[in-house]
C-alpha positions in Angstrom: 9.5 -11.1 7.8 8.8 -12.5 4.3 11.1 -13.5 2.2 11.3 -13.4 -1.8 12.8 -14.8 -4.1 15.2 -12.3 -6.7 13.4 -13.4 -9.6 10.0 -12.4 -7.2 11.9 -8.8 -5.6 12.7 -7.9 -9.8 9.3 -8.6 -10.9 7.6 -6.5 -7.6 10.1 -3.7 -8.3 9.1 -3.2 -12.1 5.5 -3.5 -10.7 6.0 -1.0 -8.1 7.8 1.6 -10.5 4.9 3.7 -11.7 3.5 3.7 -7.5 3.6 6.9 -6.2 4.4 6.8 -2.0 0.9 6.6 0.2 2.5 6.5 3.4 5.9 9.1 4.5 7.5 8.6 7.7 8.0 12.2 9.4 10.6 13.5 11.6 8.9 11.8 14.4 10.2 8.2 13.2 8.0 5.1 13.5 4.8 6.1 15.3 2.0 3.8 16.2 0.0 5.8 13.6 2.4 5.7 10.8 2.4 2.2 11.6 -1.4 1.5 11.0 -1.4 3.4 8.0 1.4 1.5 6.1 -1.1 -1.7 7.6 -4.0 -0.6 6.1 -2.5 0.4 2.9 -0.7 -2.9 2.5 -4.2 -4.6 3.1 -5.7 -2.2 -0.1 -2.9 -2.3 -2.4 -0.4 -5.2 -1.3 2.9 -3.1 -2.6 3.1 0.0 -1.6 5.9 2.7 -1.6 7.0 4.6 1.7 8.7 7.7 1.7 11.1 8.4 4.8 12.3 12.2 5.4 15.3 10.7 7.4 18.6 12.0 6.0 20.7 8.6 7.3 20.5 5.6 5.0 21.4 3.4 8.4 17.9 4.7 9.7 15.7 4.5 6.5 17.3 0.7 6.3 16.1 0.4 10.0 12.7 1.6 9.8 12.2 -1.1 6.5 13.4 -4.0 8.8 11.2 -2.6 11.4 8.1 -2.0 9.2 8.5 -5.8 7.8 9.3 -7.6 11.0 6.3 -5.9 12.9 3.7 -6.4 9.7 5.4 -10.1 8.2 6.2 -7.8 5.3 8.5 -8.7 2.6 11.0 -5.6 2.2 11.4 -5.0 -2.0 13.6 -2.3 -2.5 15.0 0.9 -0.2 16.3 3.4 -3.1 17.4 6.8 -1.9 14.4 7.7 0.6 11.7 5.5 -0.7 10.9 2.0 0.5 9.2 -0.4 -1.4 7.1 -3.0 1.2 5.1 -6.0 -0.3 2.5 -8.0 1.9 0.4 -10.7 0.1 -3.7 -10.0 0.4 -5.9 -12.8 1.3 -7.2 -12.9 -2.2 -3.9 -11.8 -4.3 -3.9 -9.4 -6.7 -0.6 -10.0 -7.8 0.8 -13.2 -8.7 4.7 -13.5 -8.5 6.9 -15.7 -10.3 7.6 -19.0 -9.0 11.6 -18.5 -9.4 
């Protein structure tokens, strides 16, 4: 798992504010294929916003340390049911604050 710096989670939170969620986590929890897509949208867009339809904030909080651990994503923000994940790209787009 990544880890980030506040100065680097306030700046990726203001960034990610306008985002709308590309990925939502069903019912059905973590699947392999809700995996891969959160993968493959972290490779296009490097933040991205998640939207989890679980009604327990101990499960949402689970499935963001088990989205980062299993990518070496940084986790940015869980508010109410969205998560907020950040993985650099090869070639960043975004270039966070040193501190």
């Amino acid at each position: 798992m990544l880890s980030l710096t506040p100065a680097q989670r306030q700046f990726l939170r203001a960034q990610a504010h306008s985002l709308h969620p590309v990925v939502t986590i069903g019912e059905a929890g973590l699947s392999e294929a809700v995996m891969k897509e959160i993968e493959r949208s972290l490779v296009s867009h490097e933040l991205i916003k998640v939207k989890s339809h679980s009604g327990e904030k101990a499960l949402r909080e689970s499935q963001l340390a088990e989205i980062c651990d299993t990518l070496n994503a940084a986790p940015v923000q869980h508010i109410g049911k969205i998560l907020i994940v950040y993985k650099s790209a090869e070639k960043p787009r975004l270039v966070l604050p040193k501190e």
